[in-house]
N, C-alpha and C positions, 0 to 999 in steps of 0.2 A: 313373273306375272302375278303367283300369289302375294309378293309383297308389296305390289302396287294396289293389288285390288284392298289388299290388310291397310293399308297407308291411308287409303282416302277411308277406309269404314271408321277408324277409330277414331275419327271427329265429328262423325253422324251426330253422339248424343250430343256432343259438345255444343257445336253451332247451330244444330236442326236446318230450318228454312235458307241460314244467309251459308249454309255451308253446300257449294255449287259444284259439279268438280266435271272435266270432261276428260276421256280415255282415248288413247290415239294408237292404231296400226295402221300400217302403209296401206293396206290391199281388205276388201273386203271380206277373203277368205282368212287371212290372216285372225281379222277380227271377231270370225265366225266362232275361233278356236278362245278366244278371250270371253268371249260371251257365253260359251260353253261352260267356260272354267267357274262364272262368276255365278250362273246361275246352281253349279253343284253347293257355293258360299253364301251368295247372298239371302236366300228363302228365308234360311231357319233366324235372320235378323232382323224380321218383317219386313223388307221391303218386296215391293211389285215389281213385274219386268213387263214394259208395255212394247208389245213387239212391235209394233205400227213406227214408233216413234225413236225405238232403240237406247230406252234410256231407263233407268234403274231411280225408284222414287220410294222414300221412308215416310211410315204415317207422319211423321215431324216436320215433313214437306223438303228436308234434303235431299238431293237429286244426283244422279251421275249419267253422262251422257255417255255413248260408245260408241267413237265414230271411225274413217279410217280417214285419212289425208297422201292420198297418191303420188301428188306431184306439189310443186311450192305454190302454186297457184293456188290450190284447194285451200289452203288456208287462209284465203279472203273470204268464205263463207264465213267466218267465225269475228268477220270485223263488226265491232260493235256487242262484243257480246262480251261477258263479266264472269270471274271464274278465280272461284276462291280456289282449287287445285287440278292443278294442270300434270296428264301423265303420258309418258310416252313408251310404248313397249318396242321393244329390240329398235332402239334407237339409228344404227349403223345403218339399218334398211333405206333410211334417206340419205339422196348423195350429198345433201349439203346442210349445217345447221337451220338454215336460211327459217322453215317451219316451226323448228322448236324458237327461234328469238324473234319472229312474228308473236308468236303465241305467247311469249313473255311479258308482252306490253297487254295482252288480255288478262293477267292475273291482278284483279283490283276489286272492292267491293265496296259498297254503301256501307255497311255493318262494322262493327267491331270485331271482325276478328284479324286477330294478329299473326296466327299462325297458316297464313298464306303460304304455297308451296308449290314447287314444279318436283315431279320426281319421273325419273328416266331409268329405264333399264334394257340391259345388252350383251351380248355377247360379242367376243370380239370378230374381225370380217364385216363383211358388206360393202357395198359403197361407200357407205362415210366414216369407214374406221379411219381413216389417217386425220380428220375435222374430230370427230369426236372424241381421238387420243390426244391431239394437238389440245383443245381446249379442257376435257374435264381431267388428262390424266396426266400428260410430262409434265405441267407445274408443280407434282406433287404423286411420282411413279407408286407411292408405295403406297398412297392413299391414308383415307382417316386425317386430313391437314383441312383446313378450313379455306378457299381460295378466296377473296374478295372479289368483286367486278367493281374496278373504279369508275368506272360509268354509271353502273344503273344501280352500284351498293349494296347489291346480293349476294350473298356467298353460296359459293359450289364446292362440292367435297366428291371425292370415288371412294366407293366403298368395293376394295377389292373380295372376289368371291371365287373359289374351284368347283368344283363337281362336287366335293368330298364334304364340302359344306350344305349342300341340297340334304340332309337327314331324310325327311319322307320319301323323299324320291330312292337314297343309299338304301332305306329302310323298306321301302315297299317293289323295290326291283334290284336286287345286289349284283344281278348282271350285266345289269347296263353299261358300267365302265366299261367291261370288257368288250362289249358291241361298238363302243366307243372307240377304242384300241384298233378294234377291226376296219377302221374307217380305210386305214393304209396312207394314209396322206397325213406326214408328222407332225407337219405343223397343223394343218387343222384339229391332230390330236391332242396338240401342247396346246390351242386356244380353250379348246373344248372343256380339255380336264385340268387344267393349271390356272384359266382367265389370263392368258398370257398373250396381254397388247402389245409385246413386242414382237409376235411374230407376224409376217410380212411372205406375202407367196413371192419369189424371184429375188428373197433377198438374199444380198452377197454372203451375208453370213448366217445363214441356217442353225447351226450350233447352236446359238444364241438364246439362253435361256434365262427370263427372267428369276427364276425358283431357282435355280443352279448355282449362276454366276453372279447374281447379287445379293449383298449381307444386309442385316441388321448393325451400323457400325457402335464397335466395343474400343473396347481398350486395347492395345496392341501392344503386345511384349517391347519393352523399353528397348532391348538390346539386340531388335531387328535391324537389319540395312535401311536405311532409309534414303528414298534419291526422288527427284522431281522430272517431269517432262513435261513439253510446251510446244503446241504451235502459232508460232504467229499472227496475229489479225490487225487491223485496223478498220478499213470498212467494211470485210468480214467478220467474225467474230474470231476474238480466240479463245485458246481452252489451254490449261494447264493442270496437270493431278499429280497429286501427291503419293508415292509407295512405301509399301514395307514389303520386304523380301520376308518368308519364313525362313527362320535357319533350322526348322525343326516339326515333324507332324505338329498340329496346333489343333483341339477342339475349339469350333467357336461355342460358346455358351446355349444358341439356338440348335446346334448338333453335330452339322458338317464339321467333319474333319480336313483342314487347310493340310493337304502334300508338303513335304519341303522343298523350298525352293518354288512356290507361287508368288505370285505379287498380289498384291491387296490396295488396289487404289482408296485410300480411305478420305482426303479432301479433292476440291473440285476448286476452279476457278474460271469463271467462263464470261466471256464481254460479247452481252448480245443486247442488241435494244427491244426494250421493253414495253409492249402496248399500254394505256393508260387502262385496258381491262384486263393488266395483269399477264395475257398471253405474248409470246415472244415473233417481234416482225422477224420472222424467216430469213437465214443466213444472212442478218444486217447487222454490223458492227457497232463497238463504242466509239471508235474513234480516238482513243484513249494514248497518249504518248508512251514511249519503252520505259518514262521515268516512273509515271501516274504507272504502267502495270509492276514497274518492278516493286516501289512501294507497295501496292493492293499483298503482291507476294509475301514479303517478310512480313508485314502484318498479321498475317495469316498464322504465319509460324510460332509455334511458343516456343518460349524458355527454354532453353537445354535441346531443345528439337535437335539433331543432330544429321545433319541432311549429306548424305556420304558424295553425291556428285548429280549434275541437271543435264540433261539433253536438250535443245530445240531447234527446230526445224533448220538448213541451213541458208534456207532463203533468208533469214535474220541476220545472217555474217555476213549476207552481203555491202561491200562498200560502193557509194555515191556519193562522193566526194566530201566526205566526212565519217565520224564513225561509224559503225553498224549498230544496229538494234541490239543483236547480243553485247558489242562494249558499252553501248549505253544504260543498258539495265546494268549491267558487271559493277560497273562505274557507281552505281545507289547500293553494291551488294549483293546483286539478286546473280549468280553468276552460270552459264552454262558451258556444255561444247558441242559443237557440231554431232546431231543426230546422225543415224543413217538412215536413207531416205529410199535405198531401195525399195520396190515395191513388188514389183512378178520378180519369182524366183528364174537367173540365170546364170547356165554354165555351171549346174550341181549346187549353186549357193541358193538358201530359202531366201526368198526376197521376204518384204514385211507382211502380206497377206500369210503366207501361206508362217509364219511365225505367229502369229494373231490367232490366227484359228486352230494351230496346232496346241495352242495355252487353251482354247475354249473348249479343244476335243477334250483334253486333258491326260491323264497315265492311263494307264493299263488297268486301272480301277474304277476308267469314268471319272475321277476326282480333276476337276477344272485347274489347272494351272494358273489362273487370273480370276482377279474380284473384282467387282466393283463395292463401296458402301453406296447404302438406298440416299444420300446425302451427295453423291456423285450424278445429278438429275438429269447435266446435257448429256454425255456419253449414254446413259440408260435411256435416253431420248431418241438419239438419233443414230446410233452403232446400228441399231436392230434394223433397222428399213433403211440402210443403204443397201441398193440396186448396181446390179452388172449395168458395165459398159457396153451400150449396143455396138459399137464397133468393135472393143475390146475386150470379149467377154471375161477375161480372168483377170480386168482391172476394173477399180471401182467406177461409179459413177460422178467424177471431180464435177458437177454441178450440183451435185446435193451437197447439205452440212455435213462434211468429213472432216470436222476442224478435231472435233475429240478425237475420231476414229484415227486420226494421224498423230495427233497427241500420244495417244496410246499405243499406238504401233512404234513410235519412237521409244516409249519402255520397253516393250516385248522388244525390241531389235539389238536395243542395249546389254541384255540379258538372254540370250538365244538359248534356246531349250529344242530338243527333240524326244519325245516319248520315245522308251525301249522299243524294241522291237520284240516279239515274244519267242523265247527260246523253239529253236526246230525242235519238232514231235520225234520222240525214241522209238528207233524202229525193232520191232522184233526182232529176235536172231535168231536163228533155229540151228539145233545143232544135228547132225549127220551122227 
């Protein structure tokens, strides 16, 4: 909130009169607490607060408006109206973008200024977290990337942010976080103190952490295993990631210390159609033949890459009266063998869930058995907010994108791991 209010002030002197800007919460009381805020900032920078009207005005005739917008409707009061910067606080609170790309076609002016702006801020939750993660954040999870909109030719950016980055706030209440902690609900304490959009109430994998289990990607010891895995798509999408096994503790250069024996997905390969604004049409494929993906593959791979063996799915060996999918990519190069495809664990063997999440638990030190690189963007997309089966509750929900999630489940299956179990406790002995 203060850096929205900081956002539009620092172009007061610039533009004066043509510089317009309007301020947006859901709910009136909401806005009550914004108006609060602005009025402890804005005095000491000459401007007036006319309460009648609820809008904030610079002797230089620059103005800010502070309104709330409820529902998608409300935001036809604002048809016809001109607005050099547009802001929107805790964004999520609306269930659908629908308001904020109303009000995008309001940002326009007579005047010369050039630096016209929408700016938005949020926490993760609410209503419209899955719209607002879909569009400002999986094209670009780890933020600071520039997005284009080929439609209207604005670009959007996330600027990711934790708790531990608020200073005034660390600095003038140090025990906050800890009141934070106390909430008892994990995941709202991993959005809270982390900004972690991946987390999802009901989702199948809880574990799931974006600050944990995904890197910055580096350079990876040459003389790691290296091996691929792949699910198949056509009119859904597929995904394919690339591994390195550690053969040995590994600091990565940001700190974590890599276990022996984790995987490290460090490339991505994923065939999904693409909106002309840049955002991806939902579980819809390329279409793309097994020759077109086995090429995209080897492409991908450099020089000397040394790729130890590839898993995918087995629905790709299947024959229909000609080759399978898997001979036909084999056939350009690209070659695999039947994944295993178990999924609930049965008759004492872990099926592929409970192997997936046993890499996410990680050892006996907390240390994750499995990485993603921030460069792996479907699986960091879409792993976090797959949902239980309402009929099945210990299987996934195969109508959402699970195409990475099985992707990757097919490495973790190929490489089965179980954390120790911790040595029984030493009992006393007393001697007579």
């Amino acid at each position: 909130s203060d850096f929205l209010l900081g956002d539009f002030l620092q172009d007061v002197p610039t533009y004066q009169a043509a510089w317009r800007g309007i301020m947006l919460r859901q709910t009136y009381p909401e806005l009550e607490e914004l108006i609060a805020r602005s009025l402890e900032l804005y005095p000491g920078t000459g401007a007036r607060w006319n309460e009648q009207k609820k809008t904030w005005v610079w002797p230089n005739g620059a103005n800010l408006k502070m309104r709330y917008c409820e529902s998608d409707k409300d935001v036809l009061r604002y048809h016809g109206h001109q607005y050099t910067w547009i802001g929107w606080d805790e964004l999520t609170r609306w269930a659908t973008l629908y308001p904020y790309r109303y009000l995008r076609s309001r940002l326009r002016s007579a005047h010369a200024v050039p630096t016209k702006r929408i700016r938005a801020a949020s926490n993760p939750g609410g209503a419209g977290h899955a719209e607002v993660k879909a569009y400002f954040i999986d094209p670009a999870p780890q933020g600071y990337q520039p997005i284009r909109d080929e439609t209207t030719g604005l670009e959007r950016m996330f600027i990711p942010s934790r708790l531990e980055n608020n200073l005034i706030l660390m600095a003038q209440d140090p025990t906050y976080i800890n009141r934070v902690k106390g909430l008892g609900n994990a995941n709202l304490v991993r959005a809270l103190l982390e900004g972690d959009w991946g987390v999802i109430e009901g989702a199948f994998f809880n574990e799931w952490s974006q600050a944990r289990h995904v890197l910055r990607p580096v350079p990876l010891p040459d003389f790691w295993l290296r091996f691929r895995s792949g699910d198949w798509g056509s009119a859904k999408p597929y995904s394919f990631h690339w591994w390195a096994v550690a053969s040995d503790d590994w600091q990565h250069p940001d700190g974590p210390i890599i276990p022996r024996g984790a995987m490290i997905a460090y490339r991505e390969l994923y065939g999904i159609k693409t909106k002309p604004d840049g955002t991806f049409e939902a579980n819809v494929g390329v279409k793309e033949t097994a020759e077109e993906v086995a090429a995209r593959i080897l492409a991908l791979e450099l020089e000397g890459e040394e790729i130890k063996y590839g898993v995918l799915d087995p629905s790709a060996f299947a024959e229909d009266g000609g080759p399978s999918i898997g001979e036909r990519m084999a056939k350009k190069g690209a070659w695999f063998g039947k994944a295993d495809n178990k999924r609930v664990s049965a008759k004492g063997a872990l099926g592929g869930h409970d192997q997936f999440r046993n890499r996410l638990k990680g050892d006996g030190d907390g240390r994750p058995m499995i990485y993603w690189f921030s460069n792996c963007t479907h699986a960091i997309r879409t792993i976090p907010v797959l949902q239980h089966d309402d009929k099945q509750p210990e299987d996934i929900n195969t109508d959402m994108e699970d195409h990475a999630y099985d992707d990757c489940r097919y490495a973790a299956m190929s490489r089965p791991w179980i954390a120790k179990a911790p040595p029984p406790p030493v009992k006393d002995r007393v001697r007579n």
